[in-house]
C-alpha positions, 0 to 999 in steps of 0.5 A: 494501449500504450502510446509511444510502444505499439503502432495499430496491431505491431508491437514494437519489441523493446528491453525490460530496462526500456519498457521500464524507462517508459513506464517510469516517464509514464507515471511521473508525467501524470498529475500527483492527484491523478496517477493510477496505482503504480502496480497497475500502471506496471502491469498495464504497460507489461499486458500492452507490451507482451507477451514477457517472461515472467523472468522479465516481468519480475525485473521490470516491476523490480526496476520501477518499484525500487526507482520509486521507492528510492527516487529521492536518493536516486536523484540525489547521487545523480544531482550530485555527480552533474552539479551545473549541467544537471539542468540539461538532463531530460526526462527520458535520460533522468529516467533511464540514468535512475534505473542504472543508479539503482542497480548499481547501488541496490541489486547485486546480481546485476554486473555494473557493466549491464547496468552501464551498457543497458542505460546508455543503449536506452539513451542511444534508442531515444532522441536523446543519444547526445546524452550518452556519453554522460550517462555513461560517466555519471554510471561510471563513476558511481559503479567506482563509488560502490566498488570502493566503499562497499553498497551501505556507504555508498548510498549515503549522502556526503557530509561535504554537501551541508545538508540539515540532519532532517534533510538528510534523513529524508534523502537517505530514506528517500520520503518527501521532506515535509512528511518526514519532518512532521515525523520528526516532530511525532516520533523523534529522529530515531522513531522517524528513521526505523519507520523509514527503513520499515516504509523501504522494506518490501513486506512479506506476503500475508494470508488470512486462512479462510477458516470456513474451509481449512484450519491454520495449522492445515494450511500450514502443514500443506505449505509446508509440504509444497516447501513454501516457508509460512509461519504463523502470524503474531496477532491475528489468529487466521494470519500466516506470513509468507517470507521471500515469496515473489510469485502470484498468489494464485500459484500458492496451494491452496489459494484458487480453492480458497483457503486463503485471502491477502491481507495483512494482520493489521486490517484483519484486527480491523475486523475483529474491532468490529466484533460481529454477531451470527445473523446480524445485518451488517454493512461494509460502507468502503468494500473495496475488493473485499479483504474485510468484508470477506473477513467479517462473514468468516467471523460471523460464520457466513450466518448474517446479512453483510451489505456491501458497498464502494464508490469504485465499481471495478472493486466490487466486482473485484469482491464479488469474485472473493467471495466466490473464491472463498463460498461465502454466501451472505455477502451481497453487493449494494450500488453505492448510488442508494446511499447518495441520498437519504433513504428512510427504508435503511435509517436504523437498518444496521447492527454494525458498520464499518467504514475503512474509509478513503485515507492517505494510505502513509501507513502503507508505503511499503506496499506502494511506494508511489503513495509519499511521492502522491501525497501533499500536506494539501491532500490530507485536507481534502481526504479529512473532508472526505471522511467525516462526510462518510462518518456523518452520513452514515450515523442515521444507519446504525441501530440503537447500542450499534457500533460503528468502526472507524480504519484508515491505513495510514498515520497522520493524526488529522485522518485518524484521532482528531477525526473521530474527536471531531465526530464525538464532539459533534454527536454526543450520543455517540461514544468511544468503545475499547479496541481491546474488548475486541481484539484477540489477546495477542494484539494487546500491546498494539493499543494506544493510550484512548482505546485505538488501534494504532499499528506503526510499520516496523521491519517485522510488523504489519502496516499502519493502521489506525481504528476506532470503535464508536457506540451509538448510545441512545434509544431511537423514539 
């Protein structure tokens, strides 16, 4: 239950702008290494607080979506409207000024006068009501600022206020200083700025075309029927991108019979890395809800053994229903328990195995903008730890010429490159396969210059990923 919102089986009723005040407070009162999903925080607070519309729905998750993504700037132009007083804002009333700051400077359908009114009647409810006349200026004055510099300028920082060209890029584009400057550093301030303005874009919906129960050109005909505009997808054969699309997925023609399953093209090349055979015994060590594991049975035709495992139960249970979804049969789900401590019945047990292991997930800001305001320079560290402890804890699994795939969705060369640099240094029978004698054709040109495969966001490209192929290379005696 929500605290604060409902008193034992009563709902107090609230407005969309409040409940997303509520969950705005909810999320950044929590420890950065702590904080659910933002989604299912969202949809937590929505289920406890209902029933809503699903008009309202949208517009909750709308306004705290673009809050998050655009906090950095938010608070900038609030800051910069406060100068000494900025100290007296409490949380409650920061929160409800950013949701008006972001109507005003990013949603066009809304009138600035809802977007004023609705902020000050926020303030007004709480304990904060002598707050509201600021809140009103602050708005404002800010509706004024767009009115006469039209929403692009508007957005942008003022060239009075001193700010360094990083610093500044890191406001504009709203991510952490310390993450865009190591950009900086890697791709150039160019590079840095399109992958920012790629990090601020919602993507499109993605599908893999289940191949097992319809062909692509099928389900694009029926989408096309049901006036759904769908194309297919630039580098994987299955995919099919759904531009403009906000409702379920479940609402799609098609899905609850399962044609389809979400993933973006990126993490269905990273099943292609992992090139599975029919009637090979593979295991899938980081399943999660399933999006690959899911992927490499339709690849290998649901012929084979594919041994599923997750730290996290809900996601298995979560694949579990996939597969159901999608009829695959030769999945089975294994408790992560009987990979804790070494197990002489699986040493030399599989063909292949993938490890989309635990990483930052910066390669997809996109989809979850809370990730840059999660992460820390000290949280790389950590992660780092995490994923050679998988890579070498696994190796006695493989079989003699097996093929391990090393994914992880995001960009920092620590959880990518030098973590499987480090492992090869330290298993010289192992070594590093091609990702292009894996891949389809079309995906040719996302390889780096040692094999890997390297997806950087663009504003019409998949997420950030990063794999490697790696070959167990000498005969068990």
């Amino acid at each position: 239950m929500v605290q604060g919102l409902n008193s034992g089986k009563t709902k107090r009723r609230i407005n969309t702008r409040q409940l997303a005040a509520s969950i705005l407070l909810k999320w950044e009162s929590i420890t950065q290494i702590k904080r659910p999903p933002l989604a299912q925080l969202t949809e937590d607070f929505l289920e406890d607080t209902g029933p809503w519309s699903v008009r309202d729905r949208a517009l909750v998750r709308e306004l705290v979506f673009g809050v998050v993504r655009w906090l950095a700037l938010l608070d900038w132009h609030i800051d910069s409207q406060l100068i000494s007083r900025k100290k007296r804002l409490s949380n409650i009333v920061r929160s409800h000024l950013r949701i008006g700051v972001f109507q005003i400077l990013f949603l066009d359908r809304i009138p600035f006068s809802a977007a004023v009114n609705e902020a000050v009647k926020g303030v007004k409810s709480s304990n904060h009501a002598w707050a509201s006349g600021l809140v009103n200026a602050v708005l404002r004055r800010l509706a004024e600022r767009r009115e006469s510099l039209g929403p692009e300028m508007a957005r942008r920082c003022d060239e009075t206020m001193g700010l360094d060209t990083v610093e500044r890029l890191a406001i504009e584009q709203s991510h952490p200083f310390w993450m865009v400057s190591r950009w900086v550093d890697r791709y150039g301030l160019e590079g840095t700025g399109s992958l920012c303005m790629a990090n601020n874009i919602q993507p499109p919906l993605t599908l893999r075309v289940n191949t097992l129960t319809v062909t692509r050109d099928k389900a694009l005909k029926v989408l096309a029927d049901h006036g759904i505009d769908a194309v297919p997808g630039r580098y994987a054969p299955e995919a099919i991108i759904i531009s403009g699309y906000s409702g379920s997925p479940l609402a799609i023609p098609g899905f609850k019979k399962g044609w389809f399953q979400v993933q973006d093209e990126a993490a269905q090349l990273v099943s292609y890395c992992l090139a599975p055979r029919s009637h090979e015994i593979i295991l899938d060590a980081c399943a999660g809800p399933g999006g690959k594991t899911t992927h490499i049975a339709q690849l290998i035709e649901d012929h084979g053994i594919i041994e599923a495992t997750d730290r996290n139960d809900a996601r298995l249970e979560l694949l579990k229903e996939n597969k159901e979804r999608l009829g695959i049969k030769c999945i089975s789900c294994i408790p992560f328990k009987l990979f804790n401590t070494r197990r002489p019945e699986l040493e030399g047990r599989y063909h292949r195995i993938l490890v989309d292991a635990p990483c930052s997930g910066i390669g997809v800001i996109r989809r979850h903008p809370d990730i840059k305001w999660n992460r820390t320079r000290a949280s790389l560290s950590e992660l780092v730890c995490q994923q050679s402890s998988l890579l070498n804890g696994l190796t006695p699994l493989i079989r003699s010429g097996g093929i391990m795939v090393y994914a992880v969705c995001t960009l920092e060369p620590e959880e990518t490159r030098e973590v499987v640099e480090d492992f090869l240094s330290g298993h010289p029978q192992w070594g590093l396969v091609a990702a292009g004698n894996m891949l389809p054709a079309e995906a040719s040109s996302l390889l780096d210059k040692n094999g890997f495969l390297v997806t950087v966001p663009e504003l019409q490209g998949p997420d950030g990923f990063f794999a490697a192929i790696l070959r167990y290379q000498i005969i068990r005696n």
